[in-house]
C-alpha positions in Angstrom: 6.0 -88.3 65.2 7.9 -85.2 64.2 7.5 -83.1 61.4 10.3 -83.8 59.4 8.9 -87.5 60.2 5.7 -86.8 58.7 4.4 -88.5 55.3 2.5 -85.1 54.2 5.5 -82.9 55.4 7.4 -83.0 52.2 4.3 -81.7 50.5 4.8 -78.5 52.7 8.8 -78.0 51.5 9.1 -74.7 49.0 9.4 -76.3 45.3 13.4 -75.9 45.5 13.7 -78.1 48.8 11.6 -80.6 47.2 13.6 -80.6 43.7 16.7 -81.0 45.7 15.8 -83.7 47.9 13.9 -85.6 44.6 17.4 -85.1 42.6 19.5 -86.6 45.8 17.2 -89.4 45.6 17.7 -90.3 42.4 21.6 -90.0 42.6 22.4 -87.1 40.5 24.4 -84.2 41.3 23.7 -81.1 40.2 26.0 -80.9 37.2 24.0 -83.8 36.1 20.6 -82.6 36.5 21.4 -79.6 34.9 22.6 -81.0 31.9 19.4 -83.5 31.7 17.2 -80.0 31.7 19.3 -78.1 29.9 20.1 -75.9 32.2 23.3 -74.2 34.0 24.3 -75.6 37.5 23.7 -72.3 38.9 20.5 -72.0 37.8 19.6 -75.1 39.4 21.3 -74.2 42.8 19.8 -70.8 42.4 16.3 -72.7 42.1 16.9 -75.4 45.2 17.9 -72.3 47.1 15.1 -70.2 46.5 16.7 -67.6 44.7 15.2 -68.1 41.8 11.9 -68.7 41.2 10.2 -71.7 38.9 7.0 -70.6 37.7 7.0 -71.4 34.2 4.7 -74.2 33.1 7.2 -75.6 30.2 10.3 -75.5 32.5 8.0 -77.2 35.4 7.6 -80.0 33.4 11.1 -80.7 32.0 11.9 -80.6 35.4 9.2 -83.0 36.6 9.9 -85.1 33.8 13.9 -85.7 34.7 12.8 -86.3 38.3 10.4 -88.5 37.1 7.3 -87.5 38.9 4.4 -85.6 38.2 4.3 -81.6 37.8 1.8 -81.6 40.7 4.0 -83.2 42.9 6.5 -80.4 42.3 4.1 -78.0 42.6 3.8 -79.3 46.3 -0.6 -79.4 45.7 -2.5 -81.1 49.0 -3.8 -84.1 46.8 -4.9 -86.0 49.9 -9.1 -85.8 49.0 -9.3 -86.3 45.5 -12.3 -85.7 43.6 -14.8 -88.0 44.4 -15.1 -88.9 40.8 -11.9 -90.3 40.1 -11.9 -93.9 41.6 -15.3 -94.0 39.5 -12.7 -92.8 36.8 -10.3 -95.3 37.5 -12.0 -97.9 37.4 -14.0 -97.1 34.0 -10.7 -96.8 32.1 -9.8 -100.2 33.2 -12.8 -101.7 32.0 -12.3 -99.8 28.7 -8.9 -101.2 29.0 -9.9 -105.3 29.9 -12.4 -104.6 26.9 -9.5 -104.1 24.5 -7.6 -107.2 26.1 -10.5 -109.6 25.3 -10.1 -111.9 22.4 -12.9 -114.5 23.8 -16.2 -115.8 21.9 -19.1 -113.5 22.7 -21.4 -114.1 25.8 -25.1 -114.0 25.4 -24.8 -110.3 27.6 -21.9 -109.4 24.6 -23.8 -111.2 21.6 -24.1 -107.5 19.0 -27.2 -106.0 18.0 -28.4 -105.3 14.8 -25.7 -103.1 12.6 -28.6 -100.6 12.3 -28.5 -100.8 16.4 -25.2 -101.0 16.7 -24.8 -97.6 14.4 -27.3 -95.9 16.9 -25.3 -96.6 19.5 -22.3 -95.8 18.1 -23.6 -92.5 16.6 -24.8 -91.8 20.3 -21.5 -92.5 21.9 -19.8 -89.8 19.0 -22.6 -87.3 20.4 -22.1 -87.6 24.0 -18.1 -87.3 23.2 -18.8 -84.0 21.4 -20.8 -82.6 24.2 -17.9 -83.9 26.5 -20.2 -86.1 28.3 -16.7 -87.9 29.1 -17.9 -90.2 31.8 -20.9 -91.5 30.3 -18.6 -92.3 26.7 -16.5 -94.4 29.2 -19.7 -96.7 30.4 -20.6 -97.1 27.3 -17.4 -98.2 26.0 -16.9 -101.4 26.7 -19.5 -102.9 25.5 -19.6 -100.9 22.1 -15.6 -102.5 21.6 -17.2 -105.6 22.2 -20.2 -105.7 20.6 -18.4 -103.9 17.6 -15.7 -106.2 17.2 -18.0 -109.4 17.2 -20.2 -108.1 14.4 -17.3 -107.0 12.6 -15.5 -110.9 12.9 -14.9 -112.5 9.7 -17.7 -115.2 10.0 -20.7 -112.2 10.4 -22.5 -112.4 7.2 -20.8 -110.6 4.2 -23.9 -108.0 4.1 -23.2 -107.5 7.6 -19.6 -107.3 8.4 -18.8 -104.4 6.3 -20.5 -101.8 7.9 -20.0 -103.2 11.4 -16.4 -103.0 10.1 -16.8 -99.4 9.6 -18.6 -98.3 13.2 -15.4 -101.0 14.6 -13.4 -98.0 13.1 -15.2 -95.2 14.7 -15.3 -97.1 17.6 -11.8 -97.3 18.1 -11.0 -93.9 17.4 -13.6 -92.6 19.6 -11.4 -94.8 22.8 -8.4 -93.4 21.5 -9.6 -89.9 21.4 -11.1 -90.5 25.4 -8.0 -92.6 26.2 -5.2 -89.0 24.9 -7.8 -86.8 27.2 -7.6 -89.1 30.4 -4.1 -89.4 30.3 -3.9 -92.9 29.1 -1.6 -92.4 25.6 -0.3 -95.6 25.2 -3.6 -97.9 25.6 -4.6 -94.9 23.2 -2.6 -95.5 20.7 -3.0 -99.1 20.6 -7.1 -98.2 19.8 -5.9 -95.9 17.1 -3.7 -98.5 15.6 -6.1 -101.1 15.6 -9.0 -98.4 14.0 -6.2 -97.8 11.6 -5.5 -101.8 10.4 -9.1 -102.5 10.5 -9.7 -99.3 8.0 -7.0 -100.2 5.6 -8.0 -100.5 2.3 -10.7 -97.3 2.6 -9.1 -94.2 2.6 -11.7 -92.0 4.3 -11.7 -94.8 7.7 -7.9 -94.2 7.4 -8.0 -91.1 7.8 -10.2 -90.9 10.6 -8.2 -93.2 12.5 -5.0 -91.6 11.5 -6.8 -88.5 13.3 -6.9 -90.5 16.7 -3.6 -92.2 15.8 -1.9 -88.9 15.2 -3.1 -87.1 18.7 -1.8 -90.3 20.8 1.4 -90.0 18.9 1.6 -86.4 20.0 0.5 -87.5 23.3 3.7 -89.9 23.9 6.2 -87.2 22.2 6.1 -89.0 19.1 5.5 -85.6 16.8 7.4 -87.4 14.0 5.7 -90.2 13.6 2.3 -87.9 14.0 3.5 -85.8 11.5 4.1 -88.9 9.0 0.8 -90.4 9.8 -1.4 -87.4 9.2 0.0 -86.5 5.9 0.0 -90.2 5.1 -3.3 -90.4 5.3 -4.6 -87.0 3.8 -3.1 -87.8 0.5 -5.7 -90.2 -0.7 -8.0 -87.6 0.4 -6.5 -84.6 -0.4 -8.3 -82.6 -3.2 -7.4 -80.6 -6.4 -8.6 -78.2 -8.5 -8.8 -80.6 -11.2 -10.3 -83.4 -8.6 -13.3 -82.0 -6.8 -13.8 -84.0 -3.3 -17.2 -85.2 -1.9 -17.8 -82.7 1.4 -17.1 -85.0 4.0 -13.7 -85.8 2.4 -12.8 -82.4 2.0 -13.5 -81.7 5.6 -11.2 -84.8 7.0 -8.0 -83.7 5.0 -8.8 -80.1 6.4 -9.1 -81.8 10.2 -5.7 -84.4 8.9 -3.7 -81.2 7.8 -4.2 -79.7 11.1 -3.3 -82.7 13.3 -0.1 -82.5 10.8 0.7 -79.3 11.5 0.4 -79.0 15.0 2.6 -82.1 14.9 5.2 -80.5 12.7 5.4 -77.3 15.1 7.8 -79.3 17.3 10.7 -79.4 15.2 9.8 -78.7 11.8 8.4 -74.8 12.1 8.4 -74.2 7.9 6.1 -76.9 7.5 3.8 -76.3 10.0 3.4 -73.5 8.3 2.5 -74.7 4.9 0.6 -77.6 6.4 -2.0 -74.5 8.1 -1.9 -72.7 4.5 -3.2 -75.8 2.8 -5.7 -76.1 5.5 -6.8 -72.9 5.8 -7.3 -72.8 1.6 -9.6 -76.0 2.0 -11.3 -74.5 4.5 -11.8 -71.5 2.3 -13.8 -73.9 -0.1 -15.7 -75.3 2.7 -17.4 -72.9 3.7 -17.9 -71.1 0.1 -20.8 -74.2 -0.2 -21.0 -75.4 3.1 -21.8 -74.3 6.9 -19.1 -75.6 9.0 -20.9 -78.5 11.2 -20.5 -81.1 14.2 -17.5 -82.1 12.3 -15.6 -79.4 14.0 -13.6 -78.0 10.7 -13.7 -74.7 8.8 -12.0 -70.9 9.1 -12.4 -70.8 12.7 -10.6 -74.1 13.4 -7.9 -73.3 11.2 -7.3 -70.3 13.1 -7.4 -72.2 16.4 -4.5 -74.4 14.7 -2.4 -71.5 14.6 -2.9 -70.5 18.0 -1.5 -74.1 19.4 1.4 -73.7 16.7 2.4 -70.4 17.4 2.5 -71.6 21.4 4.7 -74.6 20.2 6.7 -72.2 18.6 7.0 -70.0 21.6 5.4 -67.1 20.3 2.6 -66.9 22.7 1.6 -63.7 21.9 0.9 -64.5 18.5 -1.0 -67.4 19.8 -3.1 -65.9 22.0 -4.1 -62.8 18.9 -5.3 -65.9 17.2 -7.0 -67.3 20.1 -8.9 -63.7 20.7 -9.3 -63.7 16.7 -11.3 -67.0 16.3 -13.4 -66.8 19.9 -15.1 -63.7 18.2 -16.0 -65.9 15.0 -19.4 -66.6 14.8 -17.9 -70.4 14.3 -16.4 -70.6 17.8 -20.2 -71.0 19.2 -20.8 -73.9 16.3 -17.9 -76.3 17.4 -18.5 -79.2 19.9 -18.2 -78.0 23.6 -15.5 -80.4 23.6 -13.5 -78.9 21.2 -14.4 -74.9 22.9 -13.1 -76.4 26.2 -10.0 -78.3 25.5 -9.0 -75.1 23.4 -9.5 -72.9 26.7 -7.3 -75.5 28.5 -4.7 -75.8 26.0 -4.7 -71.6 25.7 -4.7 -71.5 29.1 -1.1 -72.7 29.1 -0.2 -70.1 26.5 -1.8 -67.2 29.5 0.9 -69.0 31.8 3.6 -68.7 29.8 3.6 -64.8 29.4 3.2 -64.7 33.4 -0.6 -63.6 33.3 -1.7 -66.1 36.0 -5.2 -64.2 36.7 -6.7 -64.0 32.7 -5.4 -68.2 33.4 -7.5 -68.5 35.9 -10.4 -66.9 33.9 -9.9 -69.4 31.0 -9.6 -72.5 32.6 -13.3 -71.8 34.2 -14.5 -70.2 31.3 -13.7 -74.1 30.3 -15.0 -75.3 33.0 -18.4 -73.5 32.4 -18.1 -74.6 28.9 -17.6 -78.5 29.6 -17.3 -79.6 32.7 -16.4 -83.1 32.2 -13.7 -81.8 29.8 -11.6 -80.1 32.4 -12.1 -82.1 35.7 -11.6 -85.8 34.5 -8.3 -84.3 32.4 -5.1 -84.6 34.6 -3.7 -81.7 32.7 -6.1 -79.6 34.4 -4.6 -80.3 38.2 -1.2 -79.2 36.9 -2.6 -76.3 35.2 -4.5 -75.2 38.6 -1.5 -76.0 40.8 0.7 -73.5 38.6 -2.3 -70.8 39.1 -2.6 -71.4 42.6 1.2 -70.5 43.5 1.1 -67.7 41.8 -0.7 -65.8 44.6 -4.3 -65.0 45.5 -6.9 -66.2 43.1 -10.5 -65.2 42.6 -13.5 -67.7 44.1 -14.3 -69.3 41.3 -10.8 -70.2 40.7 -10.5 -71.5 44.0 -13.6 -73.5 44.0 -12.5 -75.5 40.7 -9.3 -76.1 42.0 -11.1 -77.7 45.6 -13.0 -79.5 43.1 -10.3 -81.4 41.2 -9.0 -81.5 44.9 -6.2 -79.1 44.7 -6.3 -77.0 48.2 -3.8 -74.3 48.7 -1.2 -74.7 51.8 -1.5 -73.5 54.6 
């Protein structure tokens, strides 16, 4: 078999070649394609040729996106050995997945626990997701929907239902949170939703599942209806000077008005704004009684906020002076290692985008050091290595994350 002939050869084309022949195959021209990117013909031609190169992360994926294929597949990565963890993956998502399908009666094996079981377990679950322990929450899921749902059914006893109705809630969310990090948004937003109907009527369930239901949202492009749903649900919530709110409360329209702004940044910059002033004031009275704790809000993740807006914005600098701002605050060390690490993967986008692939590289380990599970079992992390890789020679520890997520630079 020749090389043209070869299934792996069109790995080994330069990124222009393979846009070319991807655009060819899907019948466009390159008026056409242009126009679907937002770009000039020449710039395309310019790119197929090789004249100019395409090593920005936002352009790569509007381009990968109007091909319809993956960024990594553009970025021409060796993806034949993949991490030996992801058919384990694969197959735990689907069983997360078949556990949201069933509808039948309860099996003796499925039959709940006690609700002050079923709480520990659900409380463990929450704890293992905040040390992004990613793989173990995905065992465990299953059979917490399950058991969950069939305490929760309308014939439990009336002392019982309630609060299994409430941990049905968090145990929703908690899949659609796990199911927006794995890359699976739409079964993610159908666990948000249903967290969301089954909280109705109790506006601090609400808004935690409009948390979850806002971040799939964002996750299938849907910032408008994010946007609606977060500020939705933080008005029941939201407190005044004249209405003094219970902690807890206080912290989940902080944590709503966030999600809301970050959703706003897309297309409605004014407002994102005002959505991070109102934050940042309630996080003011947070912490003027209260140490900010495992529920991830105060100052610090205001700050963070910013950062991801600004990048939205495309002011990166801006967002990486807040970045540098709230990793010095003695709060950074006091949020969840999952919430530290998916920061240092989302800022590591920001690093690519003003061209500094090396202090990229440095992030995305620093993540990796920070929470493993976090960055290996995400698929954005593959796309953000391939990116770093192309840019030239990278540092050993670099390298070795990328063979780990199975990314190998060609030859």
């Amino acid at each position: 078999m020749n090389k043209a002939n070869r299934p792996d050869h069109y790995r080994d084309l330069p990124i222009g070649r393979r846009i070319a022949q991807l655009r060819v195959r899907r019948g466009m021209n390159q008026q056409v394609f242009a126009d679907r990117i937002g770009k000039s013909k020449s710039w395309v031609d310019k790119v197929e040729r090789g004249v100019r190169r395409l090593d920005r992360l936002p352009t790569i994926d509007t381009v990968a996106a109007a091909l319809g294929v993956s960024p990594t597949v553009l970025l021409g990565r060796d993806t034949r050995h993949p991490p030996a963890t992801s058919g384990t993956t694969a197959s735990a998502l689907e069983r997360v997945r078949e556990a949201l399908a069933s509808y039948g009666p309860p099996t003796g094996r499925d039959w709940p626990p006690s609700t002050a079981e079923l709480h520990r377990q659900v409380t463990y679950a929450l704890t293992a997701y905040r040390h992004a322990h990613h793989h173990h929450v995905l065992r465990i899921l299953p059979g917490l929907i399950t058991a969950a749902r069939h305490a929760s059914r309308p014939e439990a006893t009336a002392a019982a239902a309630r609060p299994a109705g409430d941990l049905l809630v968090q145990v929703y969310r908690l899949t659609a949170h796990t199911l927006v990090k794995l890359g699976d948004p739409r079964t993610a937003w159908l666990a948000a939703d249903r967290a969301h109907t089954v909280a109705a009527g109790d506006p601090c369930l609400t808004a935690h599942a409009a948390i979850a239901l806002a971040q799939a949202l964002r996750a299938l492009n849907r910032a408008h209806l994010a946007l609606s749903a977060a500020t939705a649900a933080v008005h029941p919530i939201d407190p005044t000077p004249h209405r003094p709110s219970p902690p807890d409360q206080l912290a989940l329209a902080g944590i709503l008005l966030t999600e809301a702004a970050i959703a706003a940044a897309t297309h409605d910059p004014d407002t994102a704004h005002d959505l991070l002033h109102r934050a940042g004031q309630l996080a003011a009275r947070w912490t003027a009684g209260h140490r900010p704790d495992d529920q991830g809000f105060g100052p610090v993740t205001v700050t963070l906020a910013r950062a991801l807006v600004a990048a939205h914005l495309g002011d990166h600098h801006t967002a990486l002076t807040h970045h540098h701002q709230a990793s010095r605050d003695p709060g950074w060390q006091r949020l969840p290692a999952e919430h530290r690490a998916a920061h240092l993967i989302d800022i590591t986008r920001a690093h690519l985008d003003v061209g500094d692939h090396h202090t990229a590289g440095r992030t995305i380990v620093t993540a990796d050091q920070t929470a493993p599970h976090e960055v290996r079992l995400r698929p954005v992390t593959r796309t953000l290595l391939a990116v770093i890789l192309r840019a030239g020679p990278t540092p050993a520890d670099v390298t070795r994350l990328a063979n780990t997520v199975g990314l190998t630079r060609n030859a």
